[in-house]
C-alpha positions in Angstrom: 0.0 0.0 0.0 1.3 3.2 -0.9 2.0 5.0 2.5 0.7 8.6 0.7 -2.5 7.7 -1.4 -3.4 4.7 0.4 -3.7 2.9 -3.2 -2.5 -0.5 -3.4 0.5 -0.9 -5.4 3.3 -3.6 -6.0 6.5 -2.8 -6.9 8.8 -4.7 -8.5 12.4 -3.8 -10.7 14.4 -5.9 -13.3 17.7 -4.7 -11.6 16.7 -5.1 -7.9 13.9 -8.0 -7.5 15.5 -11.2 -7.3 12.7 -13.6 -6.3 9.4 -14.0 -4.5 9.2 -15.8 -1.2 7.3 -19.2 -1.3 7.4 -19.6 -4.9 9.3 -22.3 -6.5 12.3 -20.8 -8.8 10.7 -21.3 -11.9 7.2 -20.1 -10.8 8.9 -16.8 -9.2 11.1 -16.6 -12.6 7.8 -16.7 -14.2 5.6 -14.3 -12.4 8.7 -11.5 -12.3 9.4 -12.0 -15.9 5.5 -11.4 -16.7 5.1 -8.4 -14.2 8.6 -6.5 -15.3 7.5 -7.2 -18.7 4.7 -4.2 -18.0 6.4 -1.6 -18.0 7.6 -2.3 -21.9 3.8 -1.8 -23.5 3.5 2.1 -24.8 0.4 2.2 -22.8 1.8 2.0 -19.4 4.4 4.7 -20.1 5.0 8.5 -19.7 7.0 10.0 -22.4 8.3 13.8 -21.9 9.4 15.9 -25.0 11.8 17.6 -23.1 12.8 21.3 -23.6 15.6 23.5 -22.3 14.0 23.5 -18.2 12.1 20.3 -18.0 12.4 18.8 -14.6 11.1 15.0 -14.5 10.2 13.9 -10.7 8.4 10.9 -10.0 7.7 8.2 -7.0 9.7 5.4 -7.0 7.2 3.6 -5.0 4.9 3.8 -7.8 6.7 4.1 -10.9 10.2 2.0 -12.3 11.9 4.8 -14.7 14.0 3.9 -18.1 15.8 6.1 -19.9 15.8 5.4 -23.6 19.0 6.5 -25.0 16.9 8.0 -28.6 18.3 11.5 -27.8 21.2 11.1 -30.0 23.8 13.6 -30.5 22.2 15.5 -27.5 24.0 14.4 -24.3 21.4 13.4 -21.5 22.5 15.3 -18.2 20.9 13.9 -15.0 21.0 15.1 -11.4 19.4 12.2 -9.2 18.1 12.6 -5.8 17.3 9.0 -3.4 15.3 10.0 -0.1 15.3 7.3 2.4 11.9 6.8 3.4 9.2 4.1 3.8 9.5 0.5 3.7 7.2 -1.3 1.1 4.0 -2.7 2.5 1.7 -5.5 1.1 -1.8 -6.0 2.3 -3.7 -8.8 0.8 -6.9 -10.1 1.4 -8.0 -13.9 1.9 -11.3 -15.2 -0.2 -13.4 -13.4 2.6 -12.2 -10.2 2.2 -10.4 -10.5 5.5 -6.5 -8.7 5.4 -4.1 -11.2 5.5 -0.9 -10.3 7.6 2.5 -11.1 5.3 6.1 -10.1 5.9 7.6 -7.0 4.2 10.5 -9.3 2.5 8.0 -11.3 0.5 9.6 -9.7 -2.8 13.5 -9.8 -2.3 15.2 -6.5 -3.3 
């Protein structure tokens, strides 16, 4: 859950989620591949035309950024700022609707 908006949200990166916790390899291989696969359809991406100015800032909690290198012979020039901040949550709910408690390590980073 997303500590701001209170939305549900799971996060998950190529570069930093290894596994998920009480799946077999292969299943977890499966399921990550499937959910990092997402965020590569047009339709679940933001694209800025950037001008002279543009400041990009997003939530890492709710968003995975990629840089597509199709500004060429500009130079891409990027200042990045990392706040340390909340811990991922996960709330799910059984059949009954009832929350179900799970450990924040369930997806390893």
């Amino acid at each position: 859950m997303h500590p701001e908006t209170r939305r549900q949200l799971l996060h998950v990166n190529r570069g930093f989620t290894s596994r998920i916790v009480g799946l077999s390899t292969q299943a977890s291989r499966k399921l990550l591949d499937f959910l990092t696969r997402q965020a590569d359809h047009p339709e679940y991406q933001v694209r800025l035309h950037w001008e002279p100015g543009t400041v990009a800032v997003w939530d890492n909690r709710a968003t995975q950024h990629y840089a597509v290198s199709d500004y060429f012979p500009d130079h891409r020039v990027m200042e990045r700022v990392t706040l340390v901040g909340d811990s991922p949550r996960l709330t799910i709910r059984d059949d009954a609707g009832t929350r179900v408690r799970v450990k924040h390590d369930v997806f390893h980073h």
